[in-house]
MDAnalysis code that builds the backbone (N, CA, C; Angstrom):
import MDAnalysis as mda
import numpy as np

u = mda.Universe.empty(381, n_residues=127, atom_resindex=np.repeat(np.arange(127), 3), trajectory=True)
u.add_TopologyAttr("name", ["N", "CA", "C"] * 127)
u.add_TopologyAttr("resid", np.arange(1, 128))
u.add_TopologyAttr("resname", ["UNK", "UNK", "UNK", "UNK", "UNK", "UNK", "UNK", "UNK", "UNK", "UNK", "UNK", "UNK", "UNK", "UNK", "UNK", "UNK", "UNK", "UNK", "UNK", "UNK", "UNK", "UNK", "UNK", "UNK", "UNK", "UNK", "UNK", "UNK", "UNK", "UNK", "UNK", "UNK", "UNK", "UNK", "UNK", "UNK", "UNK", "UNK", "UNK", "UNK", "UNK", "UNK", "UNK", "UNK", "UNK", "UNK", "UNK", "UNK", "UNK", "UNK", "UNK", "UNK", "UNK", "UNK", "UNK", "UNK", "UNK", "UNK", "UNK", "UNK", "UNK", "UNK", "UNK", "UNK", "UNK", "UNK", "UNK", "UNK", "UNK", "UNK", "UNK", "UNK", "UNK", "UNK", "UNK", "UNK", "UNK", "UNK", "UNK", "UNK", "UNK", "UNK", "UNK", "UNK", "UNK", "UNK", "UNK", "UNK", "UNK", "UNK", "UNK", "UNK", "UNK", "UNK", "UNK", "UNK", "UNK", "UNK", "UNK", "UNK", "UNK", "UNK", "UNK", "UNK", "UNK", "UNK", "UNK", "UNK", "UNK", "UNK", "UNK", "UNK", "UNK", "UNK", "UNK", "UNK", "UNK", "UNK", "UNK", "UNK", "UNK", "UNK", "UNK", "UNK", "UNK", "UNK", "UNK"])
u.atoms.positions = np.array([
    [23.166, -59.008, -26.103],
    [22.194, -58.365, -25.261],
    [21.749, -57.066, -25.921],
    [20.654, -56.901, -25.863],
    [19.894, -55.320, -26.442],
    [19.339, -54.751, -25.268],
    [19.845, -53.529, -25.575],
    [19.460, -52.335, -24.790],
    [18.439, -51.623, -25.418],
    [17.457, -51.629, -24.351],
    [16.318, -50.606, -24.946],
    [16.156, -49.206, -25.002],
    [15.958, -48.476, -25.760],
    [16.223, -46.699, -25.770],
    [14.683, -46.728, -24.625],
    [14.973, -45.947, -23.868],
    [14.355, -45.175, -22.685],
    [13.891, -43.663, -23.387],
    [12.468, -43.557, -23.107],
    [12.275, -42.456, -23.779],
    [10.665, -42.010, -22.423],
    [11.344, -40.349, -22.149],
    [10.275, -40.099, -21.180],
    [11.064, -39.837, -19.633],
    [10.035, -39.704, -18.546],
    [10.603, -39.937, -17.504],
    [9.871, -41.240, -16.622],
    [10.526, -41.606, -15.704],
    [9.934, -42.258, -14.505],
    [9.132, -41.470, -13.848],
    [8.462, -42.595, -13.045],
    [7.205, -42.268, -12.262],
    [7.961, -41.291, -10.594],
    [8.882, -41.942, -10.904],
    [10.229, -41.618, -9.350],
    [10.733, -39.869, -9.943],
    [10.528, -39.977, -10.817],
    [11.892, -38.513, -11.722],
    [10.489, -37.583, -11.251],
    [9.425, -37.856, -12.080],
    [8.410, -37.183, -11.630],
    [7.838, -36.349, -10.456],
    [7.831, -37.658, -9.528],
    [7.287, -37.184, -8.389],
    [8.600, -36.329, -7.467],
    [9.648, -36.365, -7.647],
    [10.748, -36.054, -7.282],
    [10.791, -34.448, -7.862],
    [10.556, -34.383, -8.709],
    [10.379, -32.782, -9.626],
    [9.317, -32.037, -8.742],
    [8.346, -33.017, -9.070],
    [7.029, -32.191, -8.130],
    [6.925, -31.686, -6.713],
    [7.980, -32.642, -5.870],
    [8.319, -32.282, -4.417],
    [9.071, -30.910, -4.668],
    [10.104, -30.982, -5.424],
    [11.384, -29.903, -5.162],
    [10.265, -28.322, -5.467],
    [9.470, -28.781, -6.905],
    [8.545, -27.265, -7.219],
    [7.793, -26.702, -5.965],
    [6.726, -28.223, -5.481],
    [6.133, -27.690, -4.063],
    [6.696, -26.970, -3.114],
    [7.515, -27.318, -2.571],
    [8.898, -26.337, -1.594],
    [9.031, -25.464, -2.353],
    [9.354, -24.772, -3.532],
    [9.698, -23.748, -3.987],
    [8.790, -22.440, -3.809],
    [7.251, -23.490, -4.425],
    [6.002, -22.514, -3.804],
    [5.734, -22.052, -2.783],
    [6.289, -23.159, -1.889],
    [5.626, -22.999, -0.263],
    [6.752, -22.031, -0.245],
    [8.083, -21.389, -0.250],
    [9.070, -20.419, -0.219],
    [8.773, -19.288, -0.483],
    [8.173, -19.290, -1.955],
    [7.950, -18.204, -2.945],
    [6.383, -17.305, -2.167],
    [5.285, -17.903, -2.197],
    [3.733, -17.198, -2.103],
    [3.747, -16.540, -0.855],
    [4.795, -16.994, 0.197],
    [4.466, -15.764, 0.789],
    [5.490, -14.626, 1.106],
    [6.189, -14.676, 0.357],
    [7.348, -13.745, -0.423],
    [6.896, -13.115, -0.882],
    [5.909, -13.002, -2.048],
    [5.422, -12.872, -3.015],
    [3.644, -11.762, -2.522],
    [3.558, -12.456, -1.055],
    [2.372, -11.381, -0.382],
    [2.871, -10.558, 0.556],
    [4.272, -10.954, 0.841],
    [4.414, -9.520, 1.506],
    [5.126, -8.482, 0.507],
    [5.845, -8.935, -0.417],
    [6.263, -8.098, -1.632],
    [4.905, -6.692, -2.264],
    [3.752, -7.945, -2.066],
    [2.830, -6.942, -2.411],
    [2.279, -5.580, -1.402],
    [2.185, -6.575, -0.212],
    [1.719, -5.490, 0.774],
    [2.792, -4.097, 1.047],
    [4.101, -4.837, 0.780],
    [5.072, -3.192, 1.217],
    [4.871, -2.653, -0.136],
    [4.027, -3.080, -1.156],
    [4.057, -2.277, -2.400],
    [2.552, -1.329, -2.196],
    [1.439, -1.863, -1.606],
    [0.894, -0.945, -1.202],
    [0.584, -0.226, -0.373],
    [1.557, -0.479, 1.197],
    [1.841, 0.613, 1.630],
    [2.560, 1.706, 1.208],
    [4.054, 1.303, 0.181],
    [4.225, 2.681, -0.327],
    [3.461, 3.326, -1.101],
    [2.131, 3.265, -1.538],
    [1.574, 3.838, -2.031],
    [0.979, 4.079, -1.828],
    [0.466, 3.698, -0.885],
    [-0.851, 4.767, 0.211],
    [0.162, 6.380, 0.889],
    [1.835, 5.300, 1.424],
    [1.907, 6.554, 1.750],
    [2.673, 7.836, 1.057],
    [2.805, 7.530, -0.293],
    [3.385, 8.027, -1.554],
    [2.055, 8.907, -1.764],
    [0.884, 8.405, -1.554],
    [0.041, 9.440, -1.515],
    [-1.217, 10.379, -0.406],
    [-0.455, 9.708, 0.389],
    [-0.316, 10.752, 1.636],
    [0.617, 12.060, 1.186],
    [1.583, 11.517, 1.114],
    [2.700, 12.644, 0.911],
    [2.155, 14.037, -0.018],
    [1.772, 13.097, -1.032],
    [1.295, 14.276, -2.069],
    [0.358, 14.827, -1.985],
    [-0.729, 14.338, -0.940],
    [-1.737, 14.997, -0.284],
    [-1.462, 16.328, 0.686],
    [-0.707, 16.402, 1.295],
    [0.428, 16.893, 2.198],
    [0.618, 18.381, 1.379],
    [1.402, 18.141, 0.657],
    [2.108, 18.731, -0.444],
    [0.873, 19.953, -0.419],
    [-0.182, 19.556, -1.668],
    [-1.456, 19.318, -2.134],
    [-2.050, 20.557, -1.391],
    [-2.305, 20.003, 0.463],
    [-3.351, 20.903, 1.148],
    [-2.117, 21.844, 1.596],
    [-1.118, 21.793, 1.432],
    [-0.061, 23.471, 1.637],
    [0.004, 24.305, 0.709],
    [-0.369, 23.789, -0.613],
    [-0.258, 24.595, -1.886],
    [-1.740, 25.214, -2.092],
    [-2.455, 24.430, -1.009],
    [-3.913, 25.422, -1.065],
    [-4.212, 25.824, -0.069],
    [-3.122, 25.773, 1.482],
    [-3.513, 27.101, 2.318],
    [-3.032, 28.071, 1.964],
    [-1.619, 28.397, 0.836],
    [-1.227, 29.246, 1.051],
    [-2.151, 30.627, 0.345],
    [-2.775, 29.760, -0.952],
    [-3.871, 30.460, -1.813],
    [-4.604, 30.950, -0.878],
    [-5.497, 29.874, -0.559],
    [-7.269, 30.325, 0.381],
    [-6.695, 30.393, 2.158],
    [-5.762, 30.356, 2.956],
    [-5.971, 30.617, 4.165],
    [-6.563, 29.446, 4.629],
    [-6.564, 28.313, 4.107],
    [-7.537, 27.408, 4.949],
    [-6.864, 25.909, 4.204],
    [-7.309, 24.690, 5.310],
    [-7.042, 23.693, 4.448],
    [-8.250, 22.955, 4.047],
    [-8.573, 21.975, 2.871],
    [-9.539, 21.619, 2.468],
    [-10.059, 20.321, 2.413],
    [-11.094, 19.468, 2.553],
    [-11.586, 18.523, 3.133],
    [-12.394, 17.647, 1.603],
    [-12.316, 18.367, 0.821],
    [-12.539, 18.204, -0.586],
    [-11.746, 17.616, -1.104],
    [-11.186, 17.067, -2.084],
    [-9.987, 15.992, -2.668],
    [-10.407, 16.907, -4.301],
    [-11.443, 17.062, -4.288],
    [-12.153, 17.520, -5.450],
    [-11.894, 19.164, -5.742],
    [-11.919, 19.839, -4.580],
    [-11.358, 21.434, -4.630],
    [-9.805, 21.428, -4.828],
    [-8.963, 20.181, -3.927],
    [-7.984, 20.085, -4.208],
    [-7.434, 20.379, -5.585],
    [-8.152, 19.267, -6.513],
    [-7.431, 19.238, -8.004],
    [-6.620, 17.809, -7.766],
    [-6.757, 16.846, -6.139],
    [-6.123, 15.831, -6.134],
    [-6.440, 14.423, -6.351],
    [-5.627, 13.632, -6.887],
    [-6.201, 12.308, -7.631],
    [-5.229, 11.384, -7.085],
    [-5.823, 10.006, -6.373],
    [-5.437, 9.239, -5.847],
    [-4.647, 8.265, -6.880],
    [-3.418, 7.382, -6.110],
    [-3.385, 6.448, -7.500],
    [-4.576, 5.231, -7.579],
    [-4.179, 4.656, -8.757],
    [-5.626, 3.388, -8.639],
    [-6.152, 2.700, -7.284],
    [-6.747, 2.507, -6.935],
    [-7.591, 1.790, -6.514],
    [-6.755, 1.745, -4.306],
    [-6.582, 3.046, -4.385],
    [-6.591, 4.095, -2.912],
    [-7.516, 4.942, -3.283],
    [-8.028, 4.925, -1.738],
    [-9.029, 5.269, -1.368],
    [-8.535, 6.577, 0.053],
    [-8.444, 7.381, -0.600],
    [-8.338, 9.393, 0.457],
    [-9.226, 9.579, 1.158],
    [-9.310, 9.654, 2.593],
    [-10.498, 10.200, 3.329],
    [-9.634, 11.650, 3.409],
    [-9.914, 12.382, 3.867],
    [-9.377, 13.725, 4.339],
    [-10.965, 13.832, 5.901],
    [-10.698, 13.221, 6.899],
    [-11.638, 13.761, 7.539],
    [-11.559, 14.801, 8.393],
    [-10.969, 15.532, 8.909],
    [-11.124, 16.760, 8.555],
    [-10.409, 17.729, 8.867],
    [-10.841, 19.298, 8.513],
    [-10.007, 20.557, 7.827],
    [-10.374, 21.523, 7.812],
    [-9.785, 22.487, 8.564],
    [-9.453, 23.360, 8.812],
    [-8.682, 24.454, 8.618],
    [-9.033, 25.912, 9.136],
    [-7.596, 26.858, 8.815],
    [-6.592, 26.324, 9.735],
    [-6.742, 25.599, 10.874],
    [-5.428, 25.545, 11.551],
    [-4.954, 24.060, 11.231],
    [-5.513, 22.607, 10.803],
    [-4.694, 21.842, 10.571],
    [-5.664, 20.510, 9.699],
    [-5.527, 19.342, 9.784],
    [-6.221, 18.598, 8.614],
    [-5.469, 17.223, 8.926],
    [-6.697, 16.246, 8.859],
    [-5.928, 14.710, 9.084],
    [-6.956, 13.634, 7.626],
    [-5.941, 13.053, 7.436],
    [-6.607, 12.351, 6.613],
    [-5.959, 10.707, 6.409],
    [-6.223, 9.837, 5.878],
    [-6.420, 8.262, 5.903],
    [-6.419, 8.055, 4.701],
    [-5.687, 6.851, 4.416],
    [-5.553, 6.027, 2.964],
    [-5.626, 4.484, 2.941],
    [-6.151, 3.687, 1.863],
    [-6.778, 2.556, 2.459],
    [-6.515, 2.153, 0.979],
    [-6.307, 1.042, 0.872],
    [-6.151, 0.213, -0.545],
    [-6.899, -1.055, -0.661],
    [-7.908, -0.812, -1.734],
    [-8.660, -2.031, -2.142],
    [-8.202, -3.571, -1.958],
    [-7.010, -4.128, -2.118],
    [-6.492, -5.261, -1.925],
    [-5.939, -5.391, -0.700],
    [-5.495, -4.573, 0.307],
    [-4.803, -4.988, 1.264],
    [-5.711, -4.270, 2.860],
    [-5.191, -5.320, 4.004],
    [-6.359, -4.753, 5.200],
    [-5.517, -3.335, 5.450],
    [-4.727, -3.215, 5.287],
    [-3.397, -1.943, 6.143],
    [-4.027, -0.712, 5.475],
    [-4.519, 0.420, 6.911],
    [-4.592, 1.414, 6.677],
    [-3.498, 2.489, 7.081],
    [-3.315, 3.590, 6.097],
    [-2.090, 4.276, 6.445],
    [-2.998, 5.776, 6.770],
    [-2.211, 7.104, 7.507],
    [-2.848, 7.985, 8.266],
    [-1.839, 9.184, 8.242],
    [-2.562, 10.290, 8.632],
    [-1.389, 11.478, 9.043],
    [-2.433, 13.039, 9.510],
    [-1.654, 13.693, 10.231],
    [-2.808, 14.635, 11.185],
    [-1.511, 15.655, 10.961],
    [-2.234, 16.501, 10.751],
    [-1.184, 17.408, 10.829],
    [-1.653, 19.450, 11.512],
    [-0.922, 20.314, 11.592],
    [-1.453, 21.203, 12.543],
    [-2.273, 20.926, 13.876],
    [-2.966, 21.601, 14.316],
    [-3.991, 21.404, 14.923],
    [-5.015, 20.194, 15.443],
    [-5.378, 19.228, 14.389],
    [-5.685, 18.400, 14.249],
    [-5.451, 17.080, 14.935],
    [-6.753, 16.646, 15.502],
    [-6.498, 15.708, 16.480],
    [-5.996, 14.590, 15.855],
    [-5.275, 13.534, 16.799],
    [-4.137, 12.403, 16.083],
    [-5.586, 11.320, 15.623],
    [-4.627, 11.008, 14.570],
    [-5.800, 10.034, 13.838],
    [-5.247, 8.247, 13.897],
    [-5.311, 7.426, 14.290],
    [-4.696, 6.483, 14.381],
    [-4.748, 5.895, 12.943],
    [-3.822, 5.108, 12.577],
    [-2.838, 4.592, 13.239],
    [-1.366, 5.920, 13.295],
    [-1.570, 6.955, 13.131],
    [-0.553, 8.042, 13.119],
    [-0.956, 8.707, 14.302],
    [0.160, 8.293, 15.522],
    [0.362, 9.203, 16.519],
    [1.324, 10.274, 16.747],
    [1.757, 10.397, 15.985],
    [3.560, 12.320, 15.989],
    [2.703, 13.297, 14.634],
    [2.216, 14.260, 14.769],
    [2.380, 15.137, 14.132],
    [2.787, 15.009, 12.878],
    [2.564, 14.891, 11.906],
    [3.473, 15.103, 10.430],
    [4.146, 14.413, 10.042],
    [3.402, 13.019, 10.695],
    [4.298, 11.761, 9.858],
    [3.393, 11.141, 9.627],
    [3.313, 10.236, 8.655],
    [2.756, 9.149, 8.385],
    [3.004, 7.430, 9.099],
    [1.873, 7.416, 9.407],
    [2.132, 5.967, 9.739],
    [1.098, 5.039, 9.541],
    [1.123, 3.773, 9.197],
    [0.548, 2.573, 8.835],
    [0.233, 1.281, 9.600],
    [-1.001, 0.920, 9.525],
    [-0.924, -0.343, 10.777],
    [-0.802, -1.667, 9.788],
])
């Protein structure tokens, strides 16, 4: 009797591979989109923070806070987007928004009426 060398896979090995990858995907992609989204919320509010920072290091200069990003000297990271709407000597709220994702992040601080999605004073928060 002769045995034939087998070379390759089956049509069964195949489709059997292809099931186990599919499940892996269907596991992985949306792992993989919320991985992204908590990556750009910390960075909206990584630059909140430094915005923060930013308009204290220029009341203490001018007496006032500033509504400018541009008087600041402050630079967003890529592709966030800074409102500062608005500012005052007594307080300043402003909003951060990222090109790829719907989630806007926020913060009001002094005086300044609450800006949603940030309702406490001097925190940041994100919807």
């Amino acid at each position: 009797m002769r045995f034939r060398l087998r070379h390759g896979f089956s049509l069964v090995e195949l489709f059997v591979v292809m099931v186990i990858v599919g499940i892996l995907a269907g596991i992985a992609i949306p792992k993989f989109r919320d991985y992204k989204h908590r990556y750009f919320v910390a960075s909206m509010m990584s630059d909140l923070e430094n915005l923060a920072i930013t308009q204290e290091a220029f009341w203490h200069d001018q007496d006032t806070y500033s509504n400018d990003l541009a008087t600041l000297k402050f630079v967003s990271s890529p592709n966030i987007t800074i409102l500062v709407i608005s500012a005052d000597t007594s307080g300043w709220s402003a909003t951060a928004t990222h090109v790829d994702d719907p989630s806007t992040c926020a913060i009001f601080y002094g005086a300044a009426s609450p800006l949603p999605p940030a309702t406490v004073r001097n925190v940041i928060d994100c919807n």
